[in-house]
C-alpha positions as CSV (number, residue, x, y, z in Angstrom):
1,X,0.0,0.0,0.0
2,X,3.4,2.4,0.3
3,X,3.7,2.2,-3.2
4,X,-0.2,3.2,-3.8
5,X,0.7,6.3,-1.3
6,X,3.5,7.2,-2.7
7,X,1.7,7.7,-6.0
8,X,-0.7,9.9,-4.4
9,X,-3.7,7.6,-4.3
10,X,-5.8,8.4,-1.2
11,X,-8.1,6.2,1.3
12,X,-10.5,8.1,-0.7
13,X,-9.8,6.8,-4.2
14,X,-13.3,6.6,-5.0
15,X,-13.6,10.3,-5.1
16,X,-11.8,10.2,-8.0
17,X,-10.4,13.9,-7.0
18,X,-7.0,13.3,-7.9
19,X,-8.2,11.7,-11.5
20,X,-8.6,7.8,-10.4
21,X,-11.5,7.4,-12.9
22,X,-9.1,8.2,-15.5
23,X,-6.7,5.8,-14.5
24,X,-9.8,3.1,-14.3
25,X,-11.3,4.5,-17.8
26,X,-7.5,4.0,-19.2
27,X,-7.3,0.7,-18.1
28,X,-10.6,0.0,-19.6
29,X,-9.3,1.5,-22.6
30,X,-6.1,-0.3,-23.3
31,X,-7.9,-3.5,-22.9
32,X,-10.5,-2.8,-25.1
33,X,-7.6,-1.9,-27.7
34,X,-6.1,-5.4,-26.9
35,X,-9.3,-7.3,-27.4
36,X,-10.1,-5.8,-30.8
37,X,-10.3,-8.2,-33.5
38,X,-7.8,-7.8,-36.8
39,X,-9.6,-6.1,-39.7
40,X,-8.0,-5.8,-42.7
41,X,-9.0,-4.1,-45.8
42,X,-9.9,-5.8,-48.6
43,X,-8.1,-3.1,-50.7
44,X,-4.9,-4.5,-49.4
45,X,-3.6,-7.5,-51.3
46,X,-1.5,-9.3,-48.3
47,X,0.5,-11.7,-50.7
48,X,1.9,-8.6,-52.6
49,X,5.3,-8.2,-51.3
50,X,5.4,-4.4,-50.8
51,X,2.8,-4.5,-48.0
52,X,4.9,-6.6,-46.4
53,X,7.8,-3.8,-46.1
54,X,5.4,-1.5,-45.8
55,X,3.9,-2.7,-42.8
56,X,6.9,-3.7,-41.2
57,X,8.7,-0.2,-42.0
58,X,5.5,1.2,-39.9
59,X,6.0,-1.2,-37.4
60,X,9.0,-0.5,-37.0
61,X,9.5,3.3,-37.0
62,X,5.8,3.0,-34.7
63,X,7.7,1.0,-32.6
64,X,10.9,2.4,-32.1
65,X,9.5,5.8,-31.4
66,X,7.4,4.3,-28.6
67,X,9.9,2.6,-27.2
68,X,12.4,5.7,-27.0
69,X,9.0,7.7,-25.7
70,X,8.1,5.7,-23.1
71,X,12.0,4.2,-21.8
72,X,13.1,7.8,-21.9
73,X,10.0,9.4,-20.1
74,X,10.4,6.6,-17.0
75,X,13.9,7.3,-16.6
76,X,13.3,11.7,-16.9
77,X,10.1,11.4,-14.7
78,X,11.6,9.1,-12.0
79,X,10.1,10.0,-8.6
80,X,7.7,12.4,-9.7
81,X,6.0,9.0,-12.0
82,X,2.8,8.2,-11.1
83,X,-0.3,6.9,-13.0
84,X,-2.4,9.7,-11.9
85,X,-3.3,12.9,-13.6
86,X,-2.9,14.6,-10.4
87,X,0.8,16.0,-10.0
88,X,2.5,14.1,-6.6
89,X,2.2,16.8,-3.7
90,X,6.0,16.9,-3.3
91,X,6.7,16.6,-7.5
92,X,8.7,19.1,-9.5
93,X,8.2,19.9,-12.7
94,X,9.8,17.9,-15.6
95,X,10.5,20.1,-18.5
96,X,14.0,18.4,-19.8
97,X,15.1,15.1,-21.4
98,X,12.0,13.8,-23.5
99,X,9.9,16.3,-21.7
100,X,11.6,19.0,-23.9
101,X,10.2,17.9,-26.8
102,X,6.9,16.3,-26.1
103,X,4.8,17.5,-22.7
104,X,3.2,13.5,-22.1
105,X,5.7,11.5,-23.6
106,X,4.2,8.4,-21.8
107,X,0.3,9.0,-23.7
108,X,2.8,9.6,-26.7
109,X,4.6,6.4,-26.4
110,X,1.2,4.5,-25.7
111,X,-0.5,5.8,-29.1
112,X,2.8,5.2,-31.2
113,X,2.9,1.6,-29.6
114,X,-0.7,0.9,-30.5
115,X,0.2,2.6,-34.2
116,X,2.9,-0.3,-34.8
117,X,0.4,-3.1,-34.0
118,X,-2.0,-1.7,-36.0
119,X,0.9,-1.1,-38.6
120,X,2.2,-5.3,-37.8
121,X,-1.4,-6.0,-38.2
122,X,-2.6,-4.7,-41.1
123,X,-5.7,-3.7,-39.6
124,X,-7.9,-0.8,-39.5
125,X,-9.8,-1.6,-37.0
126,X,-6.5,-1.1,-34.8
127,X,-5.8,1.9,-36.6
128,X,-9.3,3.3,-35.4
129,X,-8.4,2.0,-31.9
130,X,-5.5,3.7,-31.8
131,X,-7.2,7.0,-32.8
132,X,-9.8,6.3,-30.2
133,X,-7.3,6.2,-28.0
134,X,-5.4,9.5,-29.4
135,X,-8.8,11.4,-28.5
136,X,-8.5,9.8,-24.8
137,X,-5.1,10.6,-24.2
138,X,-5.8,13.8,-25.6
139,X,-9.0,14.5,-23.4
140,X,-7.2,13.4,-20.2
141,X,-3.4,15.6,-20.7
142,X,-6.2,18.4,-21.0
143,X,-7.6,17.4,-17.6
144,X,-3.9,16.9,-16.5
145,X,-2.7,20.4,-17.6
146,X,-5.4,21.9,-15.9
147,X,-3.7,20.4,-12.4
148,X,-0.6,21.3,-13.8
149,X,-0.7,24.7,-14.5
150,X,-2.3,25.4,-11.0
151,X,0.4,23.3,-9.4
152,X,3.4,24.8,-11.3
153,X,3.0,28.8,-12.3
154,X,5.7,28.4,-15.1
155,X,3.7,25.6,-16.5
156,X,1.8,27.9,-19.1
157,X,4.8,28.9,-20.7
158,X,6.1,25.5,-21.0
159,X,2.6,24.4,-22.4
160,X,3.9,27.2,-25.3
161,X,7.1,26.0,-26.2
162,X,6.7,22.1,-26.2
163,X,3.7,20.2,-27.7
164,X,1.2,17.9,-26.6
165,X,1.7,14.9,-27.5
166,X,3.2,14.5,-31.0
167,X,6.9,16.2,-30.6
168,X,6.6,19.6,-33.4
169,X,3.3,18.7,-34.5
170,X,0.9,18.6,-31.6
């Protein structure tokens, strides 16, 4: 139960006032994505040989992008990591490593690695799952900034400089 402390989770968890029903609804979320059957187009002749580099070039860029996203966002988030929105009471603000180029790496990281399934796949209904959860992780970093900012005063100008949650695009 430390650990759960440590994170910032309360006795009163089922308040949600710290963002637990996001954490729940993520959960939900990610297996849902995992559960998805494989859809693939019909467009998409699978015994042609260029698919075959094409989807494993996605999967592979998807993939190593994820995997620097989310390995380099544990290691620059350390003891301020935890699986709520909520910033920990004692955190400090992250703004260098990863966190200089993307502001939630670890949503980042989660989208790209859901892209390169989709991408190893073939199928869209994994690519629509993926953008499902886009909107989600996009929906709760707003809830998240909102804590932030009132937590950290110099947040709003790091919200200018650094994007959301696809480094120089969003």
């Amino acid at each position: 139960m430390k650990l759960l402390s440590d994170w910032g989770i309360t006795g009163e968890w089922w308040r949600g006032l710290r963002g637990e029903y996001w954490v729940i609804a993520q959960g939900v979320s990610l297996f849902g994505f995992v559960i998805l059957p494989t859809a693939r187009p019909s467009f998409i002749d699978l015994e042609l040989i260029a698919w075959h580099y094409a989807s494993w070039t996605l999967t592979l860029i998807f993939g190593v992008f994820a995997v620097i996203l989310l390995g380099r966002s544990l290691i620059d988030l350390g003891q301020n990591l935890t699986p709520l929105p909520h910033p920990k009471d004692d955190g400090q603000l992250v703004q260098t490593g990863i966190y200089s180029l993307v502001r939630h790496p670890i949503y980042s990281g989660v989208i790209f690695l859901a892209l390169a399934y989709a991408s190893w796949q073939v199928s869209l209904v994994h690519l629509f799952g993926a953008i499902a959860l886009f909107v989600f992780f996009d929906a709760k970093a707003r809830r998240e900034e909102v804590w932030l900012t009132e937590r950290f005063p110099n947040y709003a100008n790091y919200r200018i400089s650094v994007k959301k949650l696809i480094p120089w695009i969003y």
